[in-house]
N, C-alpha and C positions, 0 to 999 in steps of 0.2 A: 512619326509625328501624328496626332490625334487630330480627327475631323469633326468640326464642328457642324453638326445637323439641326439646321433649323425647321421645326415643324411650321410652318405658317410663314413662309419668309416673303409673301407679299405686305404683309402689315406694314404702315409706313415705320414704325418703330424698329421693328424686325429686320426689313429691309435695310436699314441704314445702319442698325448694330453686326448687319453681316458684312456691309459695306468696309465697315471700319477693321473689323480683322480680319479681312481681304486682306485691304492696304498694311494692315501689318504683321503679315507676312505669314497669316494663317490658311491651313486648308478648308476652305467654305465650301456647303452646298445645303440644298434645300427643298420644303416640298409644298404644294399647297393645290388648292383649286385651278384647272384648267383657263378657267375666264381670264381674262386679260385686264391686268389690273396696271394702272400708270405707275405704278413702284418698280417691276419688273424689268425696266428700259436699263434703268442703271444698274443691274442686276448682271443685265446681259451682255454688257458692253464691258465688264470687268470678268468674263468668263465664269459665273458664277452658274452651278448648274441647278436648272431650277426642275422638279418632278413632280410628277403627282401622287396625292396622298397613297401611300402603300405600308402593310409592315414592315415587309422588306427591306423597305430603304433603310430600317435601321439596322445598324450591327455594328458587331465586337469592336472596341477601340476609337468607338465615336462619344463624343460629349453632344450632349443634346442641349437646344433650347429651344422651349416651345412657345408659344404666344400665347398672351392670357385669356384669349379667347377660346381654346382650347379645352374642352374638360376630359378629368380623366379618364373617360370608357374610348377617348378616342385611338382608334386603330394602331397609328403611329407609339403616342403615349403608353399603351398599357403592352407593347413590344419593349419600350426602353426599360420601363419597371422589369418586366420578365428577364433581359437580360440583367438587371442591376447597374447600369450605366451610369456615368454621372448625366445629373439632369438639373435645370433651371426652369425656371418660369425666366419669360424677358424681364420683368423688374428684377429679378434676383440678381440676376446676372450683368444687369446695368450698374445696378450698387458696385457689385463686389469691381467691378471694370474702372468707377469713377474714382475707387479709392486710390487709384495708382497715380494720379493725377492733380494738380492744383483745379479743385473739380467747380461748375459753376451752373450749378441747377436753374432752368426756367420755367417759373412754375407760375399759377395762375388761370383761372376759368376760359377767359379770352387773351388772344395775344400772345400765345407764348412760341407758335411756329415763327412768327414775323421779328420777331425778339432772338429767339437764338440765332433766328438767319442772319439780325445784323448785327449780331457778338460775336459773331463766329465767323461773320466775315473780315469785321474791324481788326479781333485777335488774329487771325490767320496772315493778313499785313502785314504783320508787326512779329510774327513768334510763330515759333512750330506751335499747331496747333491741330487735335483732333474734337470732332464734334459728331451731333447726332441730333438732325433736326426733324419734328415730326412731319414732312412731306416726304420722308424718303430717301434724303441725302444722308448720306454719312462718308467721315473721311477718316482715316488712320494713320499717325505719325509716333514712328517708333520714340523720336526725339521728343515728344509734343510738353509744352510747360503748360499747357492749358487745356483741358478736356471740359468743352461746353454741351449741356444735353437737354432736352427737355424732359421734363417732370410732368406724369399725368396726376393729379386728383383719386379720379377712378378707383374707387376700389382702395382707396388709400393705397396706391400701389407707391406712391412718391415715398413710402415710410420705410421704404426700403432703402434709400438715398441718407448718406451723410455727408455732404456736400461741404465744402470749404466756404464758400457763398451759395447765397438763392437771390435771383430776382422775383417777386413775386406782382403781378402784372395788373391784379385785382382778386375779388372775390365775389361770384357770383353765385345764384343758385342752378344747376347745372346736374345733367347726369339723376331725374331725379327716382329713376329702378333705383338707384340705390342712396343717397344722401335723403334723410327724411326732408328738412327743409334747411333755410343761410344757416344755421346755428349750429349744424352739424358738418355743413361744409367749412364755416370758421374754426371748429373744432382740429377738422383735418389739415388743416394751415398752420395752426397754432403749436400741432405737433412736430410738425414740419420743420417750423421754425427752431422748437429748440433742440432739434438735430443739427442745425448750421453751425460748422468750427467757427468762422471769423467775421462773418459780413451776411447782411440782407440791404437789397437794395427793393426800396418797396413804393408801389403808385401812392403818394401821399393825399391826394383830394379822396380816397377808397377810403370809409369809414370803418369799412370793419378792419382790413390793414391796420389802420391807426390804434383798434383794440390790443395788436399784437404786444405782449408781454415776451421779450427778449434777451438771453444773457451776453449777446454779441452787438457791435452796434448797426441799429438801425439807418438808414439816409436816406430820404426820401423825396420822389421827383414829381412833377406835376405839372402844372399850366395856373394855379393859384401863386402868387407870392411867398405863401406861407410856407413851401418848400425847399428842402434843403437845394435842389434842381431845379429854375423852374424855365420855361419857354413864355417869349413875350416877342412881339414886336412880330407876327406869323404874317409873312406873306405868299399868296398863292401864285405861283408862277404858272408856264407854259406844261413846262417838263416836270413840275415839282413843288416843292416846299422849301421855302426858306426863314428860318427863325434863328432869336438872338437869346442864349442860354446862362442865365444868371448862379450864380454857386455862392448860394446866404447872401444875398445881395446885392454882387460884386460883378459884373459884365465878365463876360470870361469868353464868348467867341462868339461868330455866328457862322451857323451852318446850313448845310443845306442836304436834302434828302430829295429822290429822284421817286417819291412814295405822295401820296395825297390822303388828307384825312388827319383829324385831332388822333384817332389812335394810334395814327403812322406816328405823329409826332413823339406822342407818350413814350413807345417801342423805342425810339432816339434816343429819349433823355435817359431810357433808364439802363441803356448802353453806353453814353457816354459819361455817365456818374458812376457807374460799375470803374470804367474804365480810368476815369480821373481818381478815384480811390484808390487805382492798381498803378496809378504814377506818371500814365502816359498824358503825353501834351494833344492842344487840339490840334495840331498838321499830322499828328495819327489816327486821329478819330476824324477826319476830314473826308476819309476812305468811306464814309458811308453816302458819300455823293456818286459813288460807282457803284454801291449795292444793287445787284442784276434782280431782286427778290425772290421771293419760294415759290414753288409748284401748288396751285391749286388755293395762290390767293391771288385776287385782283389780276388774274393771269387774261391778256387781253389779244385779243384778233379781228384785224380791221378787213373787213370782207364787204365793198361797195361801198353803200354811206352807212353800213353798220358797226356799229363798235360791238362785241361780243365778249362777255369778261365771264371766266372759269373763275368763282371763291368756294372756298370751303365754309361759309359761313353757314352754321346750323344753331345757332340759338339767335331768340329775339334781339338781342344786344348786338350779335353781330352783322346783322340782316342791315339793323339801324347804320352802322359803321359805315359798310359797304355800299349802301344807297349812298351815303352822305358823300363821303372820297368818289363818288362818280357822279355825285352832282359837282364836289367844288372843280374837277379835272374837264368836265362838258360840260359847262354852264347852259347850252343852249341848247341839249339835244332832249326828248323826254327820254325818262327810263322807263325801261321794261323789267318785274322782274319775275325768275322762272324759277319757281323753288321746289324741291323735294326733301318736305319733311322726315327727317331720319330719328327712328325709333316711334312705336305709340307710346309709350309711356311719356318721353318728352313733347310729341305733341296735345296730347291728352293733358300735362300740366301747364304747359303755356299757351291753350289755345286762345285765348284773348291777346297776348303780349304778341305773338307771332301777327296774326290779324291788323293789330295796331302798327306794327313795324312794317308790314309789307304794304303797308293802306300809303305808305310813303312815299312806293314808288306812283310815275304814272299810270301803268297798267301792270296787271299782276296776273298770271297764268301757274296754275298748279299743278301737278306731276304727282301720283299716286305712294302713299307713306312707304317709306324703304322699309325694307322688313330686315334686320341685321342678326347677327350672329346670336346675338342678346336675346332677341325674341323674334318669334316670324307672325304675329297677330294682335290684336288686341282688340282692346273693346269700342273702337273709334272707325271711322274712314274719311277719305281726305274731305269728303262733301260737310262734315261738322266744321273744317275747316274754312272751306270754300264759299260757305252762306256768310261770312261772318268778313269775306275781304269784300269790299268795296268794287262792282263789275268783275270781279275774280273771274276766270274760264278753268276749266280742265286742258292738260295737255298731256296727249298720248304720244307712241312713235308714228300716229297714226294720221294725225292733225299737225304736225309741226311747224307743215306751211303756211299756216296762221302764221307766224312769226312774223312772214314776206312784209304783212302790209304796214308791217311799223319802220317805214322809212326815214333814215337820217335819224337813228335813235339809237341807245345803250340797251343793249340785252345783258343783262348777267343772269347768268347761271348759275342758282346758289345750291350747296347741300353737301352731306356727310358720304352719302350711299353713292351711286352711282347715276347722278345727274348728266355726268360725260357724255350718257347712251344719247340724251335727248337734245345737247349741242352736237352732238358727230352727226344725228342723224339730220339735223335742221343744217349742217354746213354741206351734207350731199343733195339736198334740196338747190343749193345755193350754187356749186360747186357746177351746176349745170346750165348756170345762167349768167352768173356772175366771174370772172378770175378773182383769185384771191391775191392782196397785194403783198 
């Protein structure tokens, strides 16, 4: 039986496509950076063995896949070449993996981790089902009728995907090292598109969406009337959201989601329109009122009078999102927000739009530009950002106890790189004064 070697198996993609042929019934193991990365938990707890970058680890009789972050002079990679091994990049291998399945691509600039978590939790209810969500999760079922994955943009790596359906979540400008500007990331969408066998379900109030020219049919959901889905009648509860879901004009249920926020809502509709397309009724799409959520969005910890929320949120749109969902959820606390800009190229193109989005919250504290695998420098530093936010401060691992005096208030934690460092270390500041509830 052939071992599968994943080079870089802390990548949330990575991680979760190992995950999945764990569970079904393959032999997995993997290698990456020592650092300690939040992917690796559910790694370990499925026996999966994780090592560090070596030639060695590769050998005879192993299938490799490596992460596209990888290039090929690396140590690992140019061993697999030299033995002639079978080899994948992770999209490759995604592709060939979704064709075995009634496959259902989530794809989109923002939104699309929060989206497969609640298709994939809806499907999972109701049907074998395996999936692959970008935080890390992944699950595999020999039996499964429905293989749900997220779809990156990136590198038009999704064009390796020909998926039975796509949701498609929006279209933003995004990623911009590599898309010149919208027109080229519509581009890469519209390709997308007409790879899909049977169905796209698509954000309909998204203008460039609506450009889409398709040979399967379109549906499309929203919060306007003018969609084929749309949400009305949104009220904001204690624990939640509750709204009443129209299909071409016609009352069809009302539901409720244990999420906050018009994009939590969106993520809903375009789950339960998927899902009413594929025939189920709504006391099985009801199941999205236990939706537990995903790692590393709106993930929150109540420590004193502080609310403390882990998102991954790294572009302006999303910053916008997650301020907004933790204002309608603590109406009455101010927010704080902590962000580390990941990548210079992306802050270098949005630095006005980031500025404006985080001028939102009520205090704003920044964390020095992540330097990623992508690039380690550029021609910026966080201070062209930092003139430009509103009382904006620096924050180091050094200063964190700044944090202390904003009593009875929301901290969120936003960012792609490794912002974790700068909530663990602000929760051992705490963690000595405070019990945590």
């Amino acid at each position: 039986m052939s071992t599968y070697h994943f080079i870089g198996i802390k990548g949330t993609g990575m991680s979760a496509l190992a995950q999945i042929l764990h569970d079904s019934g393959e032999n997995v193991q993997g290698s990456d950076v020592e650092k300690y990365f939040f992917t690796q938990k559910a790694l370990e707890e499925k026996g999966i063995t994780i090592m560090p970058f070596s030639a060695d680890n590769v050998q005879e009789g192993q299938i490799i896949i490596a992460g596209n972050a990888f290039p090929e002079d690396h140590c690992e990679i140019k061993r697999a070449r030299e033995l002639d091994l079978p080899f994948y990049k992770y999209h490759e291998f995604l592709g060939k993996l979704a064709n075995q399945y009634t496959s259902i691509a989530v794809a989109g600039t923002h939104g699309k981790t929060s989206t497969t978590g609640l298709l994939a939790h809806v499907l999972e209810k109701n049907f074998p089902t395996s999936y692959l969500i970008g935080d890390g999760t992944g699950k595999g079922h020999k039996d499964s009728k429905y293989f749900v994955f997220e779809a990156c943009e990136y590198k038009r790596h999704f064009l390796q995907y020909e998926p039975d359906y796509a949701i498609m979540t929006n279209i933003d400008f995004d990623h911009p090292d590599y898309f010149k500007d919208i027109d080229d990331v519509f581009d890469a969408f519209q390709t997308m598109a007409n790879q899909v066998k049977r169905g796209i379900i698509a954000y309909g109030d998204d203008p460039h969406l609506q450009r889409l020219q398709t040979k399967v049919p379109i549906i499309f959901y929203g919060l306007s009337t003018k969609n084929d889905f749309y949400a009305t009648n949104i009220e904001v509860k204690e624990n939640g959201t509750q709204f009443d879901v129209y299909v071409r004009d016609s009352y069809f249920d009302t539901f409720f989601i244990p999420l906050f926020g018009d994009h939590q809502i969106l993520n809903s509709l375009a789950v339960i329109a998927f899902c009413h397309y594929e025939g189920l009724d709504a006391a099985a799409m009801k199941v999205l009122a236990t939706f537990p959520g995903v790692k590393r969005r709106f993930t929150e910890k109540v420590i004193g009078n502080q609310v403390l929320i882990d998102d991954y949120a790294h572009h302006p749109n999303e910053i916008s999102a997650t301020i907004d969902a933790a204002r309608k959820k603590y109406k009455e606390k101010p927010i704080v927000a902590i962000f580390q800009p990941h990548t210079f190229t992306r802050t270098k193109a949005f630095l006005d739009e980031f500025a404006e989005s985080l001028n939102e919250a009520d205090h704003v504290y920044l964390c020095d530009i992540f330097s990623s695998a992508r690039e380690t420098d550029g021609d910026l530093t966080i201070e062209d950002l930092l003139v430009k936010v509103d009382g904006g401060k620096l924050l180091t691992l050094g200063n964190v106890q700044e944090l202390q005096k904003h009593e009875d208030s929301v901290l969120i934690f936003m960012g792609a790189g490794d912002i974790q460092k700068f909530q663990d270390a602000y929760e051992q500041v705490l963690a000595k004064s405070v019990q945590i509830k």
